[in-house]
N, C-alpha and C positions, 0 to 999 in steps of 0.2 A: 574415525577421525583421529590423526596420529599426532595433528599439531590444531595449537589450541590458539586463540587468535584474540583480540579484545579490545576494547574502543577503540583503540589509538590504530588498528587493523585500516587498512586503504581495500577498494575494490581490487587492486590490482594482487596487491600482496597473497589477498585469499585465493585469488584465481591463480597465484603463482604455482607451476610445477603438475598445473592442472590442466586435461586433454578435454576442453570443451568441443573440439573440431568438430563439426557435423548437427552439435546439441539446436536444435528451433527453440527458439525462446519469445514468446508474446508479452510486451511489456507498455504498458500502457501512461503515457503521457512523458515523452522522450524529450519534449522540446525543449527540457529547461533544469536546470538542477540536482536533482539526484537519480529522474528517472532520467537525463540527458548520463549521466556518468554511469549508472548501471549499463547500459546501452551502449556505450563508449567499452566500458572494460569486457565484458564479452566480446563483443564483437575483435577487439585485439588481442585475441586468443582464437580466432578462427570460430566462434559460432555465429550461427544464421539467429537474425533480430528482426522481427516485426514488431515495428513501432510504433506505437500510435501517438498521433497529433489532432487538434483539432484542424488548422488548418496546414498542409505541406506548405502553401505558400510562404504561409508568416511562418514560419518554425525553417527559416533559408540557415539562420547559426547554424542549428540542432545538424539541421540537412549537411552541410561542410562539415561538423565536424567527425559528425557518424562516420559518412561515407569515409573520408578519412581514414580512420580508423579500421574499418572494414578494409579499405584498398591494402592498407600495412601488415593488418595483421592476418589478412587470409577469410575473415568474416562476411557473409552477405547481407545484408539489410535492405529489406521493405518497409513504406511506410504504408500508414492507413491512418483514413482521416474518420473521427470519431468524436461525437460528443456524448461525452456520460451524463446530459443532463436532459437526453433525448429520449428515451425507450424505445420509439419510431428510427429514431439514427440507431443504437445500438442492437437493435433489431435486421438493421438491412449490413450494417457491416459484419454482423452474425455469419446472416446469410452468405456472405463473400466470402469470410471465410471458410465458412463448411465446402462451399462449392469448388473450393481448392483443394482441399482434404488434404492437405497437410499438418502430419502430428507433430506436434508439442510436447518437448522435455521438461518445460515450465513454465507458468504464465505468472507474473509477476503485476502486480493490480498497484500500480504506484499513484497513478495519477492525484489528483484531489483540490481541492480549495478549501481555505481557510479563515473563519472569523468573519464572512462575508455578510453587507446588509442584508436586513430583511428581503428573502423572495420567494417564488416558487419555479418549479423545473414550467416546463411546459405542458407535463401534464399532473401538473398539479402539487405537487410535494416539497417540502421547503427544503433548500436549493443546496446545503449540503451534505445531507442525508440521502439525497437526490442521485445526488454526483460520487459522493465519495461512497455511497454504500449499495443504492441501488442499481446506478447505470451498470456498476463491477455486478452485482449477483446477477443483474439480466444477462447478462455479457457472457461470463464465465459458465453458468449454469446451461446455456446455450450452447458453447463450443467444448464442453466437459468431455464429449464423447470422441474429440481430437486430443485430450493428452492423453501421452503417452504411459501404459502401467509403468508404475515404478517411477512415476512423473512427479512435479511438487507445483504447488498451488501457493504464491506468497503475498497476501494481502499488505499493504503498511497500514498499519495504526498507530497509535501515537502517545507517548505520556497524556496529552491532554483528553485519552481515557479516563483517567484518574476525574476528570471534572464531575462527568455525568455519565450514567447510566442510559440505555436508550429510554424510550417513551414511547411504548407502543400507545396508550391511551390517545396523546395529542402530541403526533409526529411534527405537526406542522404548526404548533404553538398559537393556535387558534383559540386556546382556554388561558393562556399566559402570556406573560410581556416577553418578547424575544430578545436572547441576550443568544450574539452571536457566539463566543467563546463556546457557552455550553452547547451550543446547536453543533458547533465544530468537534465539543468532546463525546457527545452521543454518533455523532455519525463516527470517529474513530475507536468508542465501543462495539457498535456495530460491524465493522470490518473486522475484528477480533472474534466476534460471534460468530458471525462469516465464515471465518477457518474453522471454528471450533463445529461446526454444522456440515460442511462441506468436505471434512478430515472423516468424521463418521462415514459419511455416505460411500466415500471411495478409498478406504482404505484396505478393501477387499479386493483390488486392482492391483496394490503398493501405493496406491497416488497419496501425497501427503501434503498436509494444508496446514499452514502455520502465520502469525500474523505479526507483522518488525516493526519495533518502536526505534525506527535507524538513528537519532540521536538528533539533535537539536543544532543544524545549520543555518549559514545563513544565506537561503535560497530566495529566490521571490515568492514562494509563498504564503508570509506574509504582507504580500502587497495591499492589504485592505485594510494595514495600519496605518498613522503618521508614522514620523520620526519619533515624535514625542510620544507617541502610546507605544510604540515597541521597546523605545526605553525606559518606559514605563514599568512595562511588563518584565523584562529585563530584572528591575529592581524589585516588582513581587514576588518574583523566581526565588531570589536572591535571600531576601527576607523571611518567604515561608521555610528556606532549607536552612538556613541559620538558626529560625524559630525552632526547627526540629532536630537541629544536634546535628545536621548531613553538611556536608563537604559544599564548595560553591560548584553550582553548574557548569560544565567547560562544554562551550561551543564546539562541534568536530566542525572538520572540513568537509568537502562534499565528498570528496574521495573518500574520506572514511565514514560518512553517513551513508554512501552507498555500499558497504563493503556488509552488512548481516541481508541484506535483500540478496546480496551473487553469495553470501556461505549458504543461504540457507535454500537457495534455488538448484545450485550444483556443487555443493561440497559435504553439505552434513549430511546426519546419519539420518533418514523418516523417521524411523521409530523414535528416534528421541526429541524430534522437533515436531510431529503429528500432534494438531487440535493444542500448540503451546503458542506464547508468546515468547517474542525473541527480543534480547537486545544486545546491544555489543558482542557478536557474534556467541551467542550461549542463549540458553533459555533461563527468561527471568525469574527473579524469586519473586514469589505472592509477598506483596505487600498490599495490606488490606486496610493501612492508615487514612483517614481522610483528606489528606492532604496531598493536593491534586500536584504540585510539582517534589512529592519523591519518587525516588528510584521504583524499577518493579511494578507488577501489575495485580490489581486489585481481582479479587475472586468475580466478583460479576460479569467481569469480560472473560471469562470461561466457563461460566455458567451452562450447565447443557441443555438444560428446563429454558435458560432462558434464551438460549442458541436456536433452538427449537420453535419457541415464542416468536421470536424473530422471522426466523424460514418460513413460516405460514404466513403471517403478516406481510413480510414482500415479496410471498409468492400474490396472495390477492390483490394487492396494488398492483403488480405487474399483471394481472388477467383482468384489473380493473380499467387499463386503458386501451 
């Protein structure tokens, strides 16, 4: 790594000067936001993008503008439809893929939902834990034996790690009042665990697994707020980083909330992003304060005791249904 890049960094800028042509990249939930612009800036450097959506239909944007991008820049792009809240769905799109047997330079696990009411997946598991951390380990762990050595594995996680810790005891909040927020911050611990578990296993390949807190846009993923509660939240941000002596929060663009998911998929070095958390294209420093909107990442989400805890845990859910 000869040049050094950092929040204010755009997807394009990191891919600048950079020979993706030929690289396959599996990127899961293109249709909107930041996995729409990670998807977008590869592909207008000439690599091959499989994309996942739930629906191609309803994702007609995404569709325009992807292909797009691919016509220009020399890129090919597939979609696939996919829901991470299925295991049955993520199970037969597995299969689709294996049956193609086309390898993978990086799979890129962006999708997610956030803050959402009380639910459960369909089989069974409450609905963001579900989506953001299990639909990816069934998924991934599945078509593992398609990337390529020397390949990268990039989970997104998210500062609202800092909220909570996972629960393996009571995943699905059946012993406690559910507060959406925290349900949202244990499933983005658990995508950090994720890498930190899935970096071990294949790093005797090259494969390396790393998980991006891409920086705080403003994408529809918080669709499950008002107006009023995300300005709300807005001004908690605001208040606890004041509280703590830190700088105010600055919103990125999406362009540059997507740009540590493409350095760290096809530009940085493994060894030094393996089993870490990223942010602003670097790997973040341990912050281990309780206060869930500062900078950095708290030791629990690198935990390998508890990476480990985790991996057992939704291996049996997953042989549970």
């Amino acid at each position: 790594m000869t040049q050094r890049f950092n929040a204010k960094s755009s997807a394009d800028e990191v891919l600048a000067g950079q020979d993706v042509s030929g690289l396959r990249v599996l990127i899961t939930g293109v249709a909107s936001g930041i996995g729409l612009e990670t998807a977008r800036s590869l592909l207008a450097k000439g690599a091959k993008v499989v994309g996942t959506v739930r629906s191609v239909e309803k994702a007609e944007k995404a569709t325009t503008v992807l292909r797009q991008a691919a016509a220009l820049g020399g890129g090919e792009l597939d979609f696939l439809e996919i829901d991470l809240a299925s295991l049955k769905n993520v199970e037969a799109a597995a299969k689709n893929i294996l049956s193609e047997n086309r390898v993978f330079n990086a799979v890129i696990a962006n999708a997610g939902v956030m803050a959402t009411p009380y639910g459960l997946t369909e089989d069974g598991y409450e609905i963001q834990f579900g989506t953001n951390h299990l639909g990816h380990f069934a998924l991934i762990n599945r078509i593992a034996s398609l990337i390529a050595d020397n390949g990268r594995v990039v989970v997104l996680s998210s500062q609202a790690h800092r909220v909570a810790d996972v629960d393996l005891v009571d995943p699905n909040f059946e012993q406690q009042e559910y507060d959406p927020f925290v349900a949202y911050g244990r499933s983005k611990t658990a995508n950090a665990l994720f890498a930190v578990a899935f970096d071990k296993r294949h790093r005797s390949r090259g494969i390396r697994a790393a998980s991006v807190m891409p920086g705080n846009s403003l994408t529809n993923l918080p669709r499950n707020f008002s107006e009023e509660a995300l300005q709300g939240l807005f001004a908690t941000v605001g208040k606890a980083r004041e509280d703590a002596g830190l700088p105010p929060a600055e919103l990125k663009s999406v362009e540059q909330a997507a740009a540590t998911s493409v350095w760290a998929a096809v530009v940085a070095d493994g060894d030094t992003i393996g089993g870490q958390y990223l942010e602003d294209c670097g790997v973040a420093q341990v912050n281990d304060l309780e206060n869930p909107f500062a900078d950095g990442v708290r030791l629990y989400a690198l935990n390998e005791k508890r990476a480990e805890a985790l991996w057992a845990a939704s291996q049996a859910m997953i042989e549970a249904v």
